[in-house]
mmCIF file of the N, C-alpha and C atoms, coordinates in Angstrom:
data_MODEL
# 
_entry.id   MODEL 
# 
loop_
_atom_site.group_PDB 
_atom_site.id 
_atom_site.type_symbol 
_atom_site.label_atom_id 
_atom_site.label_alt_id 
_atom_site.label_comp_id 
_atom_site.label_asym_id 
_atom_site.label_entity_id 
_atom_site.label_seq_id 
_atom_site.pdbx_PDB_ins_code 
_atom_site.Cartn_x 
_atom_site.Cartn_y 
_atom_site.Cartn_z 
_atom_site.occupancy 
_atom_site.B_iso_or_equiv 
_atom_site.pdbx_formal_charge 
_atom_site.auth_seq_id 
_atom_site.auth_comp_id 
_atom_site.auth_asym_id 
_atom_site.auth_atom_id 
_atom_site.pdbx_PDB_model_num 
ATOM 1   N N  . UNK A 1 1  ? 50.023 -6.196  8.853  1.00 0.00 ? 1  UNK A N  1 
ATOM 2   C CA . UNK A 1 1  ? 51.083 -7.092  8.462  1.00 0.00 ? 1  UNK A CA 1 
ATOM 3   C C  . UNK A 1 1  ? 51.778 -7.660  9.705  1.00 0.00 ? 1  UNK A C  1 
ATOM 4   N N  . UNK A 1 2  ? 52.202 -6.770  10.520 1.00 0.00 ? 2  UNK A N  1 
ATOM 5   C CA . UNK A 1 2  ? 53.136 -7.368  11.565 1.00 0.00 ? 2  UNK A CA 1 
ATOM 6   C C  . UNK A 1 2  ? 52.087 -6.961  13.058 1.00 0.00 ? 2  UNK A C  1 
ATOM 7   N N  . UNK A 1 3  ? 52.286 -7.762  14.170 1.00 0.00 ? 3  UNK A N  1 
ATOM 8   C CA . UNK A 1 3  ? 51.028 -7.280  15.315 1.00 0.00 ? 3  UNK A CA 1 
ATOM 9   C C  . UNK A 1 3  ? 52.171 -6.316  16.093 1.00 0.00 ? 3  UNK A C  1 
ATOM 10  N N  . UNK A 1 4  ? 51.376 -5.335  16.261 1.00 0.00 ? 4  UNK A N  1 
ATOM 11  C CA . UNK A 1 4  ? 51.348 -4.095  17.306 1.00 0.00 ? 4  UNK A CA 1 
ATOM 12  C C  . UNK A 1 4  ? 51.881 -4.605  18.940 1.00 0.00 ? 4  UNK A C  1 
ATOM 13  N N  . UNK A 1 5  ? 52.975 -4.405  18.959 1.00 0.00 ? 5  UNK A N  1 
ATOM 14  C CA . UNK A 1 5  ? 53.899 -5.181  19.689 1.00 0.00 ? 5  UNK A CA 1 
ATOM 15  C C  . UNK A 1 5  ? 54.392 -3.780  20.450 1.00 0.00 ? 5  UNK A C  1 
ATOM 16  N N  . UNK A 1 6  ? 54.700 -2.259  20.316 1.00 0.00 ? 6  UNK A N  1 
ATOM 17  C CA . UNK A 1 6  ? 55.240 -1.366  21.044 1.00 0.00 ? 6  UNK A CA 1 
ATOM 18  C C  . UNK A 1 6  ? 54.393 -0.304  21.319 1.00 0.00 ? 6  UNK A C  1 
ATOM 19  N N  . UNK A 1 7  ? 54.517 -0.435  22.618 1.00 0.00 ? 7  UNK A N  1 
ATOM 20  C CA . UNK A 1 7  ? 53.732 1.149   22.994 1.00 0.00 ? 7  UNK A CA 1 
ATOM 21  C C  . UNK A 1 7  ? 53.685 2.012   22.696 1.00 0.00 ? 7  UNK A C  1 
ATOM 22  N N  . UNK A 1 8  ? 53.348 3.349   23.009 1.00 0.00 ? 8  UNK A N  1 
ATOM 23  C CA . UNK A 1 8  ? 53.684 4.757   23.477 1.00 0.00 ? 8  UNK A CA 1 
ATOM 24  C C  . UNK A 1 8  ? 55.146 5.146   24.003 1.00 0.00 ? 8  UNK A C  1 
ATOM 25  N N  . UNK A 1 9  ? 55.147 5.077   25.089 1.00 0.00 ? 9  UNK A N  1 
ATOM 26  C CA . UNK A 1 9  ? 56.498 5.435   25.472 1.00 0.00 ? 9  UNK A CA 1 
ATOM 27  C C  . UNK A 1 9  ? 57.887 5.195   24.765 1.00 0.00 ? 9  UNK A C  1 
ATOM 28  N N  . UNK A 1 10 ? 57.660 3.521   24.564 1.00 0.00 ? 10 UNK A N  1 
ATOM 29  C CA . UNK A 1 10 ? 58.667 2.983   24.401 1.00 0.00 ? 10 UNK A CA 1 
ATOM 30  C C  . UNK A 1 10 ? 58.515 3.264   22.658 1.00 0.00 ? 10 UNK A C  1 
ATOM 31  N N  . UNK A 1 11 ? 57.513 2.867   22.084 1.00 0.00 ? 11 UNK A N  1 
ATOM 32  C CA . UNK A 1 11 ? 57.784 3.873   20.253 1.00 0.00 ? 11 UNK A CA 1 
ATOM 33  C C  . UNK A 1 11 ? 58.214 5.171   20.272 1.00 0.00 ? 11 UNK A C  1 
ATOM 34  N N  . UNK A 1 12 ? 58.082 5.621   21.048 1.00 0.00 ? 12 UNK A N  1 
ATOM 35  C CA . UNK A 1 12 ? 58.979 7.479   21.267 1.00 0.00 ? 12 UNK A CA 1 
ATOM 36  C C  . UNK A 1 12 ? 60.194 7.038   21.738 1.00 0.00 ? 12 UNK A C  1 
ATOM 37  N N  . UNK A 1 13 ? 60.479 6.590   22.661 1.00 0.00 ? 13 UNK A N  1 
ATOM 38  C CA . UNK A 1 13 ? 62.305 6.382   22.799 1.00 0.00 ? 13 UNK A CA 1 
ATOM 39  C C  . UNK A 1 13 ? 63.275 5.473   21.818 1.00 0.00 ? 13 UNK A C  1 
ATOM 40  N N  . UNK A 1 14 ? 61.999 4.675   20.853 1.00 0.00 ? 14 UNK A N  1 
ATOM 41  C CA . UNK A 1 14 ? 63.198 3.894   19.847 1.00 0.00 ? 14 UNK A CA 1 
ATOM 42  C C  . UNK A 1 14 ? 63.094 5.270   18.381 1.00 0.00 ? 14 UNK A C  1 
ATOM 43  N N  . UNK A 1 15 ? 62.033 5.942   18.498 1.00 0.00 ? 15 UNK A N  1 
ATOM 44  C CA . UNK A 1 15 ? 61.692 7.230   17.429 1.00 0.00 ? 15 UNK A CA 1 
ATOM 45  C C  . UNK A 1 15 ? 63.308 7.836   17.705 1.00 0.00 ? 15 UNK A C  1 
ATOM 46  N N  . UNK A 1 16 ? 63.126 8.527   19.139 1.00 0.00 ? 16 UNK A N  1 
ATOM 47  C CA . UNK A 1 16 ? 64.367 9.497   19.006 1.00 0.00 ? 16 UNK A CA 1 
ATOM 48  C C  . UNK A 1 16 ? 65.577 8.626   19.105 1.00 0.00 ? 16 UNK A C  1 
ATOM 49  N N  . UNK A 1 17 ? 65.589 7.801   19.567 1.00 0.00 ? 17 UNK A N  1 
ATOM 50  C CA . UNK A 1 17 ? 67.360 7.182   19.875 1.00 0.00 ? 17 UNK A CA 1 
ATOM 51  C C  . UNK A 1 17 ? 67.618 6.554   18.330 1.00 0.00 ? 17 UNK A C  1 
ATOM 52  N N  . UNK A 1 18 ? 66.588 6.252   17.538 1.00 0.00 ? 18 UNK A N  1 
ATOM 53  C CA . UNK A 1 18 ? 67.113 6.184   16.021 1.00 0.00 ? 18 UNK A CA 1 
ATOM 54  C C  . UNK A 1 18 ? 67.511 7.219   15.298 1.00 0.00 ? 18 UNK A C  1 
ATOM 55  N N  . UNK A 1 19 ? 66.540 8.214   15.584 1.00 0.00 ? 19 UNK A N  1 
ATOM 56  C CA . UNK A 1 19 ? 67.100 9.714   14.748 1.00 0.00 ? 19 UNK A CA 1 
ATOM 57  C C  . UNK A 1 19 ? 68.699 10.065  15.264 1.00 0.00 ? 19 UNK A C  1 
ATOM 58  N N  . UNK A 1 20 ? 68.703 10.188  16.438 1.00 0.00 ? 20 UNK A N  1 
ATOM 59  C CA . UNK A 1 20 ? 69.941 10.508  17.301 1.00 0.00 ? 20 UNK A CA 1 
ATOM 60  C C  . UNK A 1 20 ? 71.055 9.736   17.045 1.00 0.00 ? 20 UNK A C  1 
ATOM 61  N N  . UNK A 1 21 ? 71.242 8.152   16.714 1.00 0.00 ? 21 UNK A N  1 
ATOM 62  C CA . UNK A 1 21 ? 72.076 7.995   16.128 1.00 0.00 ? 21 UNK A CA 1 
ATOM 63  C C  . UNK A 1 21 ? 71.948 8.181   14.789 1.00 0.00 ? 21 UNK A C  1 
ATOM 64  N N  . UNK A 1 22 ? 71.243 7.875   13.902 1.00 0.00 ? 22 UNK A N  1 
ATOM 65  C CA . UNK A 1 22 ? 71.426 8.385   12.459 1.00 0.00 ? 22 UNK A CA 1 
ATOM 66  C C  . UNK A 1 22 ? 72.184 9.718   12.183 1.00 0.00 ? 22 UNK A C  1 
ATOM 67  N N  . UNK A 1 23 ? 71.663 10.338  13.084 1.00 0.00 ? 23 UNK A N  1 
ATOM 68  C CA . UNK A 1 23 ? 72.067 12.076  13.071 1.00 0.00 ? 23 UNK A CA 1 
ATOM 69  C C  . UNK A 1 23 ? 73.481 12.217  13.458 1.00 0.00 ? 23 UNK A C  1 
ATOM 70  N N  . UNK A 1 24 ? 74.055 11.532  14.749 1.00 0.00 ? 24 UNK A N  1 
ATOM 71  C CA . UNK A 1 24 ? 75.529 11.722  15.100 1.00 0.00 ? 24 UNK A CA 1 
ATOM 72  C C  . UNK A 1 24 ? 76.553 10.472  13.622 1.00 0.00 ? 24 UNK A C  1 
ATOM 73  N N  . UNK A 1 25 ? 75.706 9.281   12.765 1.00 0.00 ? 25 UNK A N  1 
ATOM 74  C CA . UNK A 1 25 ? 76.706 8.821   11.937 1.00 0.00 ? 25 UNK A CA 1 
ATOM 75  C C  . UNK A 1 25 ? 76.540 9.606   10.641 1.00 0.00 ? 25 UNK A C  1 
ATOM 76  N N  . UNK A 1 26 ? 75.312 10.463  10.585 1.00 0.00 ? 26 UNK A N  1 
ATOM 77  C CA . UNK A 1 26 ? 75.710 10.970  9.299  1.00 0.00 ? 26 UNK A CA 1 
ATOM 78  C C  . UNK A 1 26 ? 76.418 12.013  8.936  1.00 0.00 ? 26 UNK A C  1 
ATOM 79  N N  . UNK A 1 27 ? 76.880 12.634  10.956 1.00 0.00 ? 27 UNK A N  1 
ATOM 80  C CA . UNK A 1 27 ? 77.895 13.805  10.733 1.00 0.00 ? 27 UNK A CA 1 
ATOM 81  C C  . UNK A 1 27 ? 79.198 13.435  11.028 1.00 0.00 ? 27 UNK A C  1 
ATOM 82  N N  . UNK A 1 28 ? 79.283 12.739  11.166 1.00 0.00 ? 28 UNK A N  1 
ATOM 83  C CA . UNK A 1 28 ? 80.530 11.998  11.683 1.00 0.00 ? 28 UNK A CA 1 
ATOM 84  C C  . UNK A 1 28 ? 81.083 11.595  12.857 1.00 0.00 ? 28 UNK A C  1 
ATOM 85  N N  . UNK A 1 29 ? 80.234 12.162  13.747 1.00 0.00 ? 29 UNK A N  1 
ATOM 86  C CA . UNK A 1 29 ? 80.272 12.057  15.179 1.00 0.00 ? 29 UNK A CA 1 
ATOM 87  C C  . UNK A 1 29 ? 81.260 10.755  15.801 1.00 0.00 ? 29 UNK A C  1 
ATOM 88  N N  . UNK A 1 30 ? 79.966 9.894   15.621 1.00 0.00 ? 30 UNK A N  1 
ATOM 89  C CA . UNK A 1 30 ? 80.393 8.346   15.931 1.00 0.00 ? 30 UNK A CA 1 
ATOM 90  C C  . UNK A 1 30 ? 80.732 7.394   14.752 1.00 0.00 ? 30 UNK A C  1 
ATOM 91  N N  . UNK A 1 31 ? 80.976 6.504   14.858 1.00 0.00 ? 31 UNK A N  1 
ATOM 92  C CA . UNK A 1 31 ? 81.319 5.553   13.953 1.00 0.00 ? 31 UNK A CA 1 
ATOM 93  C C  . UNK A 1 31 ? 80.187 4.384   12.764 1.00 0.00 ? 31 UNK A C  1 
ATOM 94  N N  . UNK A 1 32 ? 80.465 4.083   12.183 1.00 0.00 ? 32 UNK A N  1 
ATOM 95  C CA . UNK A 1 32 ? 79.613 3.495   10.829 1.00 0.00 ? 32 UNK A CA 1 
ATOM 96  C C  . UNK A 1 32 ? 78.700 2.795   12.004 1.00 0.00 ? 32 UNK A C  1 
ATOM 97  N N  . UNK A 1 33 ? 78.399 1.797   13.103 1.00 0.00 ? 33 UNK A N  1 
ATOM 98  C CA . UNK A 1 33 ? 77.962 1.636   13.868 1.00 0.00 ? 33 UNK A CA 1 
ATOM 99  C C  . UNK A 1 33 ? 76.391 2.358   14.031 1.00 0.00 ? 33 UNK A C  1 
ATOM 100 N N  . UNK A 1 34 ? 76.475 3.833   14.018 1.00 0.00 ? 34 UNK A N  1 
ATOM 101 C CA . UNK A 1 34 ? 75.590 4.994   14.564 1.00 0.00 ? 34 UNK A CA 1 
ATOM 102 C C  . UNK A 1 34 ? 74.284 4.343   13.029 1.00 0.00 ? 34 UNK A C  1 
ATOM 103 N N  . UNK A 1 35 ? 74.676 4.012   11.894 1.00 0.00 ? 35 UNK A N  1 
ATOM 104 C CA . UNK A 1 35 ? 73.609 3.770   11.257 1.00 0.00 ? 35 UNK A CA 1 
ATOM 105 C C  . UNK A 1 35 ? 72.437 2.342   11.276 1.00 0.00 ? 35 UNK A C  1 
ATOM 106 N N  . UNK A 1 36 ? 73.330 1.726   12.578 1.00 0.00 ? 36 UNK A N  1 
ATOM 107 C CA . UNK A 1 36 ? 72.651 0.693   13.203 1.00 0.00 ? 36 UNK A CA 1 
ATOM 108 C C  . UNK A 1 36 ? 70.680 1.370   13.880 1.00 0.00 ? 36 UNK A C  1 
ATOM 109 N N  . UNK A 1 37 ? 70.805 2.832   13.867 1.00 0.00 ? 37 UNK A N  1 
ATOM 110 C CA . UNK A 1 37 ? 70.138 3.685   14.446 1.00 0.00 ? 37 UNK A CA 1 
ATOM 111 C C  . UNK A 1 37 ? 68.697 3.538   13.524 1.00 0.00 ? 37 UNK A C  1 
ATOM 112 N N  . UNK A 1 38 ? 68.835 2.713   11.903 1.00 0.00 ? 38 UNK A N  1 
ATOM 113 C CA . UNK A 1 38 ? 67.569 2.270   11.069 1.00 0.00 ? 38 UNK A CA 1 
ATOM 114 C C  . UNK A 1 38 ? 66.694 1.436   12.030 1.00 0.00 ? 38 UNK A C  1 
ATOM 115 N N  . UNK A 1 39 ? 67.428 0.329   12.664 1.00 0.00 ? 39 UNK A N  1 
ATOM 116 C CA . UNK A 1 39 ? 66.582 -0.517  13.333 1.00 0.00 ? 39 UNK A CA 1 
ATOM 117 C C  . UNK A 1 39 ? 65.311 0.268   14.558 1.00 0.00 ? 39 UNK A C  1 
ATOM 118 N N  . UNK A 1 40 ? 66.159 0.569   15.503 1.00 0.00 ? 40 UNK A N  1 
ATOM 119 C CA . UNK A 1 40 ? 64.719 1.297   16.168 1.00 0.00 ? 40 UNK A CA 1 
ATOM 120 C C  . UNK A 1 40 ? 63.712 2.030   15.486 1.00 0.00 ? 40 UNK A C  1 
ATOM 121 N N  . UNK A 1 41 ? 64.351 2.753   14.578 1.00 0.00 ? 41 UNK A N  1 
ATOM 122 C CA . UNK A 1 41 ? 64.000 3.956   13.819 1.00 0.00 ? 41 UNK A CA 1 
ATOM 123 C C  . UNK A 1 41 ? 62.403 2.820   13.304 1.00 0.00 ? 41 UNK A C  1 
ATOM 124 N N  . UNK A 1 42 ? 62.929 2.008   12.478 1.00 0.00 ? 42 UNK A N  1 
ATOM 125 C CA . UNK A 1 42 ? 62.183 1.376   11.823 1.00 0.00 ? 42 UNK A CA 1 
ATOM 126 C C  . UNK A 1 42 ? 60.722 0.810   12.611 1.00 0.00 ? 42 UNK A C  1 
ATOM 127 N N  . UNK A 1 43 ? 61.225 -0.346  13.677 1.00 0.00 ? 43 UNK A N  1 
ATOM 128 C CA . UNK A 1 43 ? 60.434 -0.891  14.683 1.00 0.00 ? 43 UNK A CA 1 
ATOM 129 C C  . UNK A 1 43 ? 59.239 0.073   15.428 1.00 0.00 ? 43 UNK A C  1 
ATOM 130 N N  . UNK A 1 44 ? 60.219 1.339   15.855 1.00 0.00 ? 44 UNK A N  1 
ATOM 131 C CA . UNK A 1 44 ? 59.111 2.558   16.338 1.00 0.00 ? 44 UNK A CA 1 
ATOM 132 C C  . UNK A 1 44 ? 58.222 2.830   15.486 1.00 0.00 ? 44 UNK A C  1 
ATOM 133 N N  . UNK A 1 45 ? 58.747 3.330   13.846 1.00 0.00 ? 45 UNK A N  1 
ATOM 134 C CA . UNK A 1 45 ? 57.450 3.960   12.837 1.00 0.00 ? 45 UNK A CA 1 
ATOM 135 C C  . UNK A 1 45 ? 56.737 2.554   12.600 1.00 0.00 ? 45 UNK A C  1 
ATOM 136 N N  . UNK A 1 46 ? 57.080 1.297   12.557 1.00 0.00 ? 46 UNK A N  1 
ATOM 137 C CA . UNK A 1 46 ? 56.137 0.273   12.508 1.00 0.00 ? 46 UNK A CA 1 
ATOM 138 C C  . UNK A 1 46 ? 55.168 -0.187  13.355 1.00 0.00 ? 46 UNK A C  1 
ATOM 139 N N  . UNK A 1 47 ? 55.967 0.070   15.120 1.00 0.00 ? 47 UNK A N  1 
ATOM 140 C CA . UNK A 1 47 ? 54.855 -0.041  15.877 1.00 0.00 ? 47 UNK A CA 1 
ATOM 141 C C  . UNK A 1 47 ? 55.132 -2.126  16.397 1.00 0.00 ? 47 UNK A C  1 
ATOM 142 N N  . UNK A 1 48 ? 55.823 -2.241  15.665 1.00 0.00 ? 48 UNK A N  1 
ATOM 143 C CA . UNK A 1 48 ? 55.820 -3.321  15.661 1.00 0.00 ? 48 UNK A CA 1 
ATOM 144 C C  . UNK A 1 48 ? 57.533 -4.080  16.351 1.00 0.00 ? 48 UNK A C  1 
ATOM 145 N N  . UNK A 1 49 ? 57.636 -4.899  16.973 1.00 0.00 ? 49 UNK A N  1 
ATOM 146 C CA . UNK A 1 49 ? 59.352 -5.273  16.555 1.00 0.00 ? 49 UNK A CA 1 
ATOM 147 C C  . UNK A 1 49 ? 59.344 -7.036  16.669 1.00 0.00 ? 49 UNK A C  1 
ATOM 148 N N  . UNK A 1 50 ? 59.825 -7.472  15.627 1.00 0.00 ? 50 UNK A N  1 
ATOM 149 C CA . UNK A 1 50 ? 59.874 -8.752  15.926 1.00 0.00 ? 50 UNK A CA 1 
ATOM 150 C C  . UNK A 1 50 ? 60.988 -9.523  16.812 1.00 0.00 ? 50 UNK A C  1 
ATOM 151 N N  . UNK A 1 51 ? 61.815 -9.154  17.576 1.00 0.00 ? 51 UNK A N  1 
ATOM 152 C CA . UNK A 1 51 ? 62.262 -10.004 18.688 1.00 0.00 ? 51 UNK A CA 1 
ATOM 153 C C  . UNK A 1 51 ? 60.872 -9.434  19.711 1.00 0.00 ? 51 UNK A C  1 
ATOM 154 N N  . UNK A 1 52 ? 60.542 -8.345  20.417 1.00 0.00 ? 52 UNK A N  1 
ATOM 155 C CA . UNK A 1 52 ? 59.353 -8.847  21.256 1.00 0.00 ? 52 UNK A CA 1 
ATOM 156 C C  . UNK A 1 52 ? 58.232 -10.013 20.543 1.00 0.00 ? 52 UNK A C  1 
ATOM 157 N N  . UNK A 1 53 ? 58.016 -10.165 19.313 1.00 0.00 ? 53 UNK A N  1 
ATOM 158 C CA . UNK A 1 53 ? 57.252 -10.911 19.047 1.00 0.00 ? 53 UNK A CA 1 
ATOM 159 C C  . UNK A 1 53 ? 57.892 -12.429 19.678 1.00 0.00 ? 53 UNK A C  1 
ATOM 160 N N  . UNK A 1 54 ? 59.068 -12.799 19.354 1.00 0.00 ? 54 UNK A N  1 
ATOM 161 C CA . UNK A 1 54 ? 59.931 -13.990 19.420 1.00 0.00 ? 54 UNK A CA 1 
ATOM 162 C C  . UNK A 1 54 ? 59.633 -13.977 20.920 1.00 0.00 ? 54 UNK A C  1 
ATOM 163 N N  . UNK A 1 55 ? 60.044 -12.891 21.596 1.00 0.00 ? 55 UNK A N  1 
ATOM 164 C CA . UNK A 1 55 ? 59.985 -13.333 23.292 1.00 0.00 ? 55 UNK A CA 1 
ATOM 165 C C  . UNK A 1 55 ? 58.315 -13.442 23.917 1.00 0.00 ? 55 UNK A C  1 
ATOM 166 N N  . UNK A 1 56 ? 57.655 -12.687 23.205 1.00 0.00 ? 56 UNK A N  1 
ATOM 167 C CA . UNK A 1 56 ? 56.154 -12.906 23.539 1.00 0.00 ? 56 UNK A CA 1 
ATOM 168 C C  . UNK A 1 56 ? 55.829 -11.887 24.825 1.00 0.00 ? 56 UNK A C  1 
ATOM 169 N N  . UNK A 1 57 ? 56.755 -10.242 24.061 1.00 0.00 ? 57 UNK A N  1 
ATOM 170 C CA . UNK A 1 57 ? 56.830 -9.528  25.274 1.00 0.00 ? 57 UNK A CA 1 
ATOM 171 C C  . UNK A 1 57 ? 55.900 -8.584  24.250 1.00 0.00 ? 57 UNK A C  1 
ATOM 172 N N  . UNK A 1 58 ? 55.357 -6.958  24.923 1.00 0.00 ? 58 UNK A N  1 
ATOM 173 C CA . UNK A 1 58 ? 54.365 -6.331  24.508 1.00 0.00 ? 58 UNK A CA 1 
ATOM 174 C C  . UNK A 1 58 ? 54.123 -5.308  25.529 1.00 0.00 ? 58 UNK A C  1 
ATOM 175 N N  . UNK A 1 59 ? 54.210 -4.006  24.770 1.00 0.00 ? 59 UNK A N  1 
ATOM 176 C CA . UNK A 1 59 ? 54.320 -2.682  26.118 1.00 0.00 ? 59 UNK A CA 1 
ATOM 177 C C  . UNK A 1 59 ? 52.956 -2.268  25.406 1.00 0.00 ? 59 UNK A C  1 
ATOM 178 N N  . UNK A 1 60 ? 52.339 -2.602  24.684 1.00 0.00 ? 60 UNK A N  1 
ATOM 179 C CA . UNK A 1 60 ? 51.000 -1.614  24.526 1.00 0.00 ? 60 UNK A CA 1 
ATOM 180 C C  . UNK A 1 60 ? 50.131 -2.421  25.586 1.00 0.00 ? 60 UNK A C  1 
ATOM 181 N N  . UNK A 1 61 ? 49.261 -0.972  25.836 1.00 0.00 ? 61 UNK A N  1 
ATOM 182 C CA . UNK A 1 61 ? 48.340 -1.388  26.908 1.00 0.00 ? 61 UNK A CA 1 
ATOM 183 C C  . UNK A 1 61 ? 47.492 -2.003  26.478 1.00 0.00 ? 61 UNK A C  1 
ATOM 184 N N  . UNK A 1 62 ? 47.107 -3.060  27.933 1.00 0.00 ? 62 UNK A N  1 
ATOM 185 C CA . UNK A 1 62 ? 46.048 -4.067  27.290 1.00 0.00 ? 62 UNK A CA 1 
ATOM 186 C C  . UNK A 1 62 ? 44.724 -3.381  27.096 1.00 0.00 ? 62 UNK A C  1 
ATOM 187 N N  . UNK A 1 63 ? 44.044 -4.350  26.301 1.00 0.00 ? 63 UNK A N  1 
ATOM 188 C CA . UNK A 1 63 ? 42.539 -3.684  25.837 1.00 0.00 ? 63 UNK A CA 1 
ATOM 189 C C  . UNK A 1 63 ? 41.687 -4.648  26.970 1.00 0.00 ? 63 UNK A C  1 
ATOM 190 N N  . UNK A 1 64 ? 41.008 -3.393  27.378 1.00 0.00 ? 64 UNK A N  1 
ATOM 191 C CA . UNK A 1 64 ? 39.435 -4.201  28.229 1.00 0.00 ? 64 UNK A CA 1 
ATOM 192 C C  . UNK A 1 64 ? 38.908 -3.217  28.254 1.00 0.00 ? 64 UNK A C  1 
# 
């Protein structure tokens, strides 16, 4: 559906920095804000994110 737009690395740091805020707004930690934490969350398990698509940027390694 959507092209494979995020790496490795960088799908593991939007994985945890989504859990991590989800986790500090659903305890109260931080503010309603912290559930902004869907978006990476999302983009990482998709693999995909559409502003790199818009900028025509791309961390997976190239194929040859």
């Amino acid at each position: 559906m959507f092209k494979t737009n995020v790496g490795g690395l960088d799908r593991a740091a939007r994985l945890c920095a989504g859990l991590v805020l989800l986790g500090l707004a659903a305890t109260g930690v931080i503010g309603a804000w912290g559930w902004l934490g869907l978006v990476p969350l999302a983009t990482g398990l998709m693999s995909s994110c559409p502003l790199y698509s818009v900028l025509g940027v791309s961390t997976c390694p190239a194929k040859g």
